[in-house]
N, C-alpha and C positions, 0 to 999 in steps of 0.2 A: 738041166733047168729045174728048179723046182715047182712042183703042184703046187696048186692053192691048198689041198689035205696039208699040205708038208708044212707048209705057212702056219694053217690051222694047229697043227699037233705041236710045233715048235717050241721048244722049253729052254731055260738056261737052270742049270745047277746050281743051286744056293750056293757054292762055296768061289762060283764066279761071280765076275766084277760084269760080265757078257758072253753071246755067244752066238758067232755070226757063221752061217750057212748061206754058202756060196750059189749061187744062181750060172750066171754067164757073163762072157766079156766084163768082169771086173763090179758086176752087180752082186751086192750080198743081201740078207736079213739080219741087222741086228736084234737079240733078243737080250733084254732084260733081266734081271731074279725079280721083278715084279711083273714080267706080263708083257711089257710095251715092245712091240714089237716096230723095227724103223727099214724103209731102204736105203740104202745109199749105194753108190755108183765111187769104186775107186779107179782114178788115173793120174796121168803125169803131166806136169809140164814144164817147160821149161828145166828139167831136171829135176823136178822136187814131184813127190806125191801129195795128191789134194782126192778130196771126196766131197761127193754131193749128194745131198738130204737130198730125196725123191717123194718121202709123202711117208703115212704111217699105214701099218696094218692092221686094221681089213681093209680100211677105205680108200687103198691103193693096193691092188692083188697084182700077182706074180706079170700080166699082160698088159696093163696099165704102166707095171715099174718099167717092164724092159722096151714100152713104148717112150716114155722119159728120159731112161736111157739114150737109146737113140736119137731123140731131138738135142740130149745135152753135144752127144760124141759130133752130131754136125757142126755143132755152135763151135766147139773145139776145135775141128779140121780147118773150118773157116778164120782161124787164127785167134779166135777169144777167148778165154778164158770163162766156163761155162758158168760156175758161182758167182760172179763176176758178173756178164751178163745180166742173170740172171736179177740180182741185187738192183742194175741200173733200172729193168725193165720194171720191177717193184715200184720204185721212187715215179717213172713216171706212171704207172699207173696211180697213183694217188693224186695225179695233177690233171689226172685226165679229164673232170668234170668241171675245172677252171681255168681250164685253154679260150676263155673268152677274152678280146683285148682289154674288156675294163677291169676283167679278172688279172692281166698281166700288167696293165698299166699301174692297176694301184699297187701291185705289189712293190715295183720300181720306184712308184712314188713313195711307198712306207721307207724303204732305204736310202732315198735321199732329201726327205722333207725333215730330219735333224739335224741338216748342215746347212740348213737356208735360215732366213728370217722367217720368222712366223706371218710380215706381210708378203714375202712370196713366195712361200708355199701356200698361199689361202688363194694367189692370185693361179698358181702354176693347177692347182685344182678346182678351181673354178673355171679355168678353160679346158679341163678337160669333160667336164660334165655339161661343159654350155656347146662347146663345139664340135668335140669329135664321141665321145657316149651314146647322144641320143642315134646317130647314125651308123656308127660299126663296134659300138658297144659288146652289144651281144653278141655280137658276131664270132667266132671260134678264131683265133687269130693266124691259127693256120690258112685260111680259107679264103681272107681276105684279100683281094686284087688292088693292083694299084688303081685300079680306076674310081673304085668306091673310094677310096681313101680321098684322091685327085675330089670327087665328087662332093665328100665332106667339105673340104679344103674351100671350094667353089662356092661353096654357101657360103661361105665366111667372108669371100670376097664382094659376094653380091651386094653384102651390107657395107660394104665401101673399107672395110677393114682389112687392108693389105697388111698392117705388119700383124695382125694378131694373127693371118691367115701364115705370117711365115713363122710365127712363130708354133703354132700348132703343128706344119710340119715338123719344124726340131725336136718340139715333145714325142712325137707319133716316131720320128727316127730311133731316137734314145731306148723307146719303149720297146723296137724291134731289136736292135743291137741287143738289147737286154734278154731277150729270149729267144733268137734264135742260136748259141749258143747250146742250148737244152734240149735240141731238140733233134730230129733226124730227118724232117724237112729240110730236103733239097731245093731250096731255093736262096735268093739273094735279099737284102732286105729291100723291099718293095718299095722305101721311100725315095731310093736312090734316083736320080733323075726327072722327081716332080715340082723340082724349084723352077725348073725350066717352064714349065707348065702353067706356074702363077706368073699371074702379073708381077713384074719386076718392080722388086721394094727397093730403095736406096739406103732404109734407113733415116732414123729420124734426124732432123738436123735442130737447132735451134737456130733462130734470127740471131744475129747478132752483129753488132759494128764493129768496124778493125779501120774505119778512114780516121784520121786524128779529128780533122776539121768536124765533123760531122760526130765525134765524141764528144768533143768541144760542143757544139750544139746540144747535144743531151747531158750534159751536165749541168750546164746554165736553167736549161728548162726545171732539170731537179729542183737544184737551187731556190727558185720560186715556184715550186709547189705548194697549190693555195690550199693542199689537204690537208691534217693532221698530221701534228710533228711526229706521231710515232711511224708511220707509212713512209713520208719524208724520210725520216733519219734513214729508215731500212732503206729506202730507195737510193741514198747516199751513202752509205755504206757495200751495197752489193757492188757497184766497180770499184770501189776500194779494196775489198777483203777478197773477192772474186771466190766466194765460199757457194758449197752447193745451198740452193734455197731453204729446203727442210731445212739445215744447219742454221742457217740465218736467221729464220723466222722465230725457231723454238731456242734461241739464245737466251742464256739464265744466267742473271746477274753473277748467283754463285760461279758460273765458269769463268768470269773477269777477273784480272788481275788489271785493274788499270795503272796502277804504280808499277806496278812491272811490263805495261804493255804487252799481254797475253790473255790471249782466250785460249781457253783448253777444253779440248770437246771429248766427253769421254766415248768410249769406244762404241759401247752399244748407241750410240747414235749414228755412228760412221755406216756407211755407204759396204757392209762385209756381208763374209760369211757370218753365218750364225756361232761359230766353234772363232772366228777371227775378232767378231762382237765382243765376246766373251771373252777372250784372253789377249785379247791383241791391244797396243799401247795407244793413250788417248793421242788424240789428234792437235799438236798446236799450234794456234796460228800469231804470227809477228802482230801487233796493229802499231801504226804506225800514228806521228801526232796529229793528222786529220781526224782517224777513228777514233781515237781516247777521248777530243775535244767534243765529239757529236755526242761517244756517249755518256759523258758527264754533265754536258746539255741536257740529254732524254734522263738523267736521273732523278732530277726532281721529280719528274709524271709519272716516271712506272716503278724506280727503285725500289717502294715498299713490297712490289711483289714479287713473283719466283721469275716472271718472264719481262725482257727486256721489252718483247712487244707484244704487250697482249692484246688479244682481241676486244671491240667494243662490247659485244654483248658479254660476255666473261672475260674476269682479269685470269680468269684459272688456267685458259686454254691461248695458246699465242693466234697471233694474225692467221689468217687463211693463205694459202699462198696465192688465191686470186686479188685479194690487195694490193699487193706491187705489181699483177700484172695491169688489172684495173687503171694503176695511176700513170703506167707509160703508156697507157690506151688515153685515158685522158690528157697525158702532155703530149699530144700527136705522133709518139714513137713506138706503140706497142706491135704494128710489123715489120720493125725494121730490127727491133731488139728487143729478144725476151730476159725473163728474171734471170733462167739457166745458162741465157747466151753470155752476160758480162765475164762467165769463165772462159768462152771461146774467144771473146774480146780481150782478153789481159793475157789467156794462153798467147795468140796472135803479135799483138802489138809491145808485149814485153822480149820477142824475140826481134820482130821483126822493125822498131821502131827502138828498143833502147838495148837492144843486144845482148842481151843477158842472160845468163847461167839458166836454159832448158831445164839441166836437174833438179835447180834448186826449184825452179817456176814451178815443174809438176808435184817435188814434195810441200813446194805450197798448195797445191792443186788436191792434195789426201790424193796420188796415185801412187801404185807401187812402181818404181824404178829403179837400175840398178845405173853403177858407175862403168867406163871405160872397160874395170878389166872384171864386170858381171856382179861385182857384191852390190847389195842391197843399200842404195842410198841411207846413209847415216842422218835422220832429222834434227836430234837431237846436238849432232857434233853441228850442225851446219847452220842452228838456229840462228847464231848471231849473222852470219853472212843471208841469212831467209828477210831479217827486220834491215838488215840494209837495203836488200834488193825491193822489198816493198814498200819503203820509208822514198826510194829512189819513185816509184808506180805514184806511188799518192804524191807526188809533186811534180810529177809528170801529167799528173790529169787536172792538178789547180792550172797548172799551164796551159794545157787544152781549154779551161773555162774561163781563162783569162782571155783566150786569143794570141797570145802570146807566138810567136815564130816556135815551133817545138822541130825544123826541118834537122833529122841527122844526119853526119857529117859520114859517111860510109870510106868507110878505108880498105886499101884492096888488099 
């Protein structure tokens, strides 16, 4: 084994490249032709020869090296590969002082807030700092119990906020899946089994009518609405197009083909991913000749501007979507049907009252669907059969506002 003197005196020959002096069990000293003096530890595995940097000389001497030594050769017995180890053990030491969960949360949230919209990532990080931060923020994520967590959760509920409360678990789960992965904590993710624990969400529904008679009744009501024709038209419009609200509301002349009966909605407005906004095909919808008629009506009032319906106090900014909710509170039907319900109304009643093509109902609907044998509904091949089926909808609901017998004829 060599002295520390031996270390000390150790030289390499200017006409070497090095010159290593053997220790023990496979520990050398390399030396230099300038001086630098290294240990390293050579062994096997797996068949092949490897070595491992042990530290430099002086400031690792001959009982320090062949203590390194030793701790590598057990890492080794133990079946790992000791440089190896040693590399992972590094990486998590540099993470060691941001094992907190806000420290792990945002890290998950930087990797997945470029594939959202920019309003739900503003909304998905605002509940993280409003609900779960202030309470297990700081906390080491390792360390956290499920009960603190459950405990978090519980305030959220006490403010009467059951979905936000499930939904902050989902965040809180995401956020553990994401890091226990990295880590050598044995344990399970902790949020496993505390949905049980909250009060039971169902989920939001919207109001909405699916009785004809009683559609019939809110259409008529529409009808004579004694509010402004731009609220009106919208109100007349939403069971006709059965399009999401936002869509309706911020409707822009320029996306009308009225000669062609098409509204085309471009993508960054659709209902996406942020990467789906951005590259995925605009949205088109049939209108049929009730819609065209309404809004060539409302063209005299608002045409001059960008929005089919703009708001009163600015032409610049469209309606609120509390406007149409407002004016079926005012024709006595705002709990019975909301703005967003008339989709779950024409979803419903175009299946179940005129029998009609599901697929083609949801690609009116902007949902992704595929056909019988799994490919991706075609919108664009099936346009014309989409302006029949909903050409068929808008004359189905004059009938309903007629009174008219609309009873179908069910065949087995």
């Amino acid at each position: 084994m060599l002295t520390d003197a031996e270390c000390k005196n150790a030289s390499c020959p200017p006409e070497k490249k090095r010159a290593r002096l053997a220790c023990s069990g496979g520990l050398y000293l390399e030396v230099s032709p300038t001086g630098l003096k290294r240990w390293f530890w050579k062994y096997r595995k797996d068949g092949k020869e490897g070595r491992m940097s042990l530290g430099s000389y002086p400031e690792v001497g001959p009982k320090k090296a062949r203590e390194a030594m030793t701790a590598a050769k057990l890492t080794k017995s133990g079946g790992r590969d000791p440089v190896q180890a040693r590399k992972v053990e590094a990486l998590k030491a540099t993470r060691a002082d941001s094992d907190t969960f806000k420290a792990i949360a945002l890290e998950w949230y930087a990797k997945q807030a470029p594939q959202w919209s920019a309003s739900h990532a503003g909304r998905m990080l605002r509940q993280f700092e409003r609900d779960l931060f202030p309470w297990i923020g700081e906390r080491p994520i390792a360390d956290i119990h499920a009960m603190e967590l459950l405990a978090a959760l519980q305030k959220v509920e006490e403010r009467g906020a059951l979905e936000t409360a499930d939904r902050a678990l989902m965040l809180a789960r995401q956020v553990w899946d994401y890091w226990l992965p990295t880590t050598d904590v044995k344990q399970r993710n902790i949020t496993e089994g505390l949905k049980g624990r909250l009060t039971p969400y169902r989920g939001k529904t919207f109001a909405a009518i699916v009785e004809p008679v009683r559609m019939g009744d809110l259409l008529r009501a529409i009808k004579n609405y004694k509010g402004g024709p731009t609220v009106r038209t919208a109100l007349q419009l939403a069971p006709l197009l059965y399009q999401r609200p936002g869509n309706l509301r911020e409707m822009e002349w320029a996306e009308l083909d009225l000669d062609a009966a098409l509204w085309v909605i471009p993508s960054m407005k659709m209902k996406r991913t942020k990467e789906k906004k951005e590259n995925g095909e605009a949205h088109t919808v049939p209108l049929p000749t009730q819609a065209v008629a309404l809004l060539r009506g409302l063209h005299p009032l608002t045409g001059h501007g960008r929005y089919v319906f703009p708001g009163e106090r600015s032409h610049d900014r469209p309606i609120s979507d509390n406007s149409v909710r407002s004016g079926l509170y005012a024709l006595g039907f705002g709990k019975e049907q909301t703005w967003h319900g008339f989709r779950a109304s024409a979803r419903t009643m175009l299946v179940d009252e005129l029998n009609l093509d599901p697929l083609a109902i949801e690609a009116n609907l902007a949902h992704a669907v595929k056909d019988a044998n799994g490919r991706s509904y075609n919108r664009t091949q099936y346009l014309k059969h989409r302006a029949t089926m909903i050409q068929q909808w808008a004359d189905y609901l004059d009938k309903l506002a007629a009174g008219a017998d609309v009873i179908q004829l069910k065949t087995a």
